[in-house]
N, C-alpha and C positions, 0 to 999 in steps of 0.2 A: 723407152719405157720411163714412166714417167714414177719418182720415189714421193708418197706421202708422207709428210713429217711432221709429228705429233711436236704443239708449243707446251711445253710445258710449264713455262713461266707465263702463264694464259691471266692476265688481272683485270680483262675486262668483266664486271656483272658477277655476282656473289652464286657460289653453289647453291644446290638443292637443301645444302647439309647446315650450311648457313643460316636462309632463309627459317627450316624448321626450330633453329637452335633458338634465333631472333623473337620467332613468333611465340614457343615454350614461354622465355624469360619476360615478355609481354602480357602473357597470359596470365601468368607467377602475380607476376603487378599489378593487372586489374585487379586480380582474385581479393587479392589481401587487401587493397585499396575498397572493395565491396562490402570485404569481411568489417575492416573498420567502421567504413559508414554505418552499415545495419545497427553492430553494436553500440556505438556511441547513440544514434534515435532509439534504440531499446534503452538503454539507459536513463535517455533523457524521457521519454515517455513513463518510465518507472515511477523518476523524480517529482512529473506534473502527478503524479496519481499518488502521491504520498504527500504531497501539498493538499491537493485535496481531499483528501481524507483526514488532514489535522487543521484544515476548512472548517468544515465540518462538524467536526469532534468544537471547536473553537466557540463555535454559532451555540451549537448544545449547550455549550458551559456556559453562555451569555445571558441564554435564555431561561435556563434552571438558575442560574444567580437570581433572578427578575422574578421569580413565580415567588410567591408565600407558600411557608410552610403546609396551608390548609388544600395547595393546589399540585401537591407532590402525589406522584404515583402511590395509591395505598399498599400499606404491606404486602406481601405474598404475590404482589403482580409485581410487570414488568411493561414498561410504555419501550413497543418498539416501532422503529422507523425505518423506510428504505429510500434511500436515494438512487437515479441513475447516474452515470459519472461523467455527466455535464451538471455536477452536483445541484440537479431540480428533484424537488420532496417529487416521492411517488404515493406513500402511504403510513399510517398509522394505527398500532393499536394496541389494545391494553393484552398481556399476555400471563399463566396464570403459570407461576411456576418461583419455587427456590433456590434453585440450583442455578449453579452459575451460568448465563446466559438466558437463566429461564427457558431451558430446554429447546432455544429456538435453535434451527438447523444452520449450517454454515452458508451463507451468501453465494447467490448466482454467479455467470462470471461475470454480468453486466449490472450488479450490484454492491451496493454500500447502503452496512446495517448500519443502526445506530441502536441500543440497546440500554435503558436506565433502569439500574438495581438500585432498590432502593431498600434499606432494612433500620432498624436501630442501632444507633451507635454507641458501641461498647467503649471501655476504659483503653481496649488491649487493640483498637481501631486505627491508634494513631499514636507515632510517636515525635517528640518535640526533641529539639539541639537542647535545651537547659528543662532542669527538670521543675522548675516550678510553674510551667506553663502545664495546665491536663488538660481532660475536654473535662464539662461541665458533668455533676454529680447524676442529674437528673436523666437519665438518657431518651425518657418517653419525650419528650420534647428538643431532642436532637433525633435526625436523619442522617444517614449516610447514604451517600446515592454516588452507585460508580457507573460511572458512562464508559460502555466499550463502542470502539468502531472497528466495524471487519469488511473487508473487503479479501476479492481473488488477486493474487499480484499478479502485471498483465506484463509478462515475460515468460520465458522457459524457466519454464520447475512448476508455475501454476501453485505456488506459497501461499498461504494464508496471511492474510497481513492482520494484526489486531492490535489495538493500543487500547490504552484506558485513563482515564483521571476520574479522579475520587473526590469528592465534592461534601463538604460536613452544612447541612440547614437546619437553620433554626426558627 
C-alpha cells in the first residue's frame, strides 16, 4: 500500500489567497490613481472657466472705457449680455430694472451673463488712500457703471460664480 504524503513546503505558484490579496492592492491603485486624474481635470477645467469669465468681464471694461458718456446705458435700465463658454456673444439687450442685477435671473449652466448698472455717482461711491482726491461736485455728469459677470461653476456643488468691477464716466 502505497502512503500519500502531503509537501508542505510546496513554493511552487502563489495561492488563491495571494492572488486575491495582489489584485485588492492593484485595484486600491488604480482607484486612487483615477480619483486623482478626474480631480486635478476638474480643477483645471474650473480654472479655464474662471479665466474666461475675467475674459470677458476684461473686453466689457475695454469697451465701456471707449463708449462716451452720451452712449451709456440710460438710467433705470440695465444693458445685459450672454455669452456661451467658448466665450462667442449670443445676445443683447436693454433691461428695465434698479435693483441689483436688474432683476435679471441667474445664468444657464451653458451660460455667461454680463450685466451693466449704471446709476449716478454719489460723494459716498468711492473711496480714495489720501483724502484730498473726491469725485467731482457735479454728479449729473458722472456715471457709475458696475459690470457684473455670472456664470454656473462647472464642477460639483454647481456655485454661482459672480464678480464685478465698477467703472466711474465722465
Amino acid at each position: 500500500m502505497k502512503k500519500f504524503q502531503l509537501k508542505i513546503n510546496n513554493t511552487k505558484g502563489m495561492t488563491l489567497v495571494e492572488v486575491m490579496a495582489a489584485l485588492a492592492i492593484s485595484m486600491v491603485s488604480v482607484s486612487v490613481f483615477l480619483f486623482l486624474t478626474l480631480s486635478n481635470r476638474n480643477h483645471k477645467s474650473q480654472v479655464d472657466h474662471s479665466t474666461l469669465l475675467k475674459e470677458i468681464l476684461t473686453n466689457n471694461v475695454i469697451e465701456l472705457k471707449g463708449l462716451q458718456y452720451s452712449d451709456l446705458p440710460p438710467l433705470g435700465r440695465c444693458l445685459y449680455r450672454t455669452y456661451n463658454f467658448q466665450g462667442n456673444f449670443i445676445s443683447e439687450t436693454l433691461v428695465s430694472g434698479t435693483s441689483e442685477m436688474c432683476g435679471v435671473s441667474n445664468p444657464q449652466e451653458n451660460e455667461i451673463q454680463i450685466v451693466w448698472q449704471t446709476t449716478n455717482a454719489g460723494s459716498g461711491d468711492a473711496t480714495f488712500s489720501t483724502n484730498s482726491l473726491k469725485l467731482p461736485v457735479y454728479s449729473d455728469y458722472l456715471r457709475k457703471v458696475v459690470l457684473h459677470v455670472r456664470a454656473q461653476n462647472k464642477g460639483a456643488g454647481q456655485s454661482l460664480l459672480h464678480s464685478q468691477m465698477t467703472i466711474f464716466k465722465r
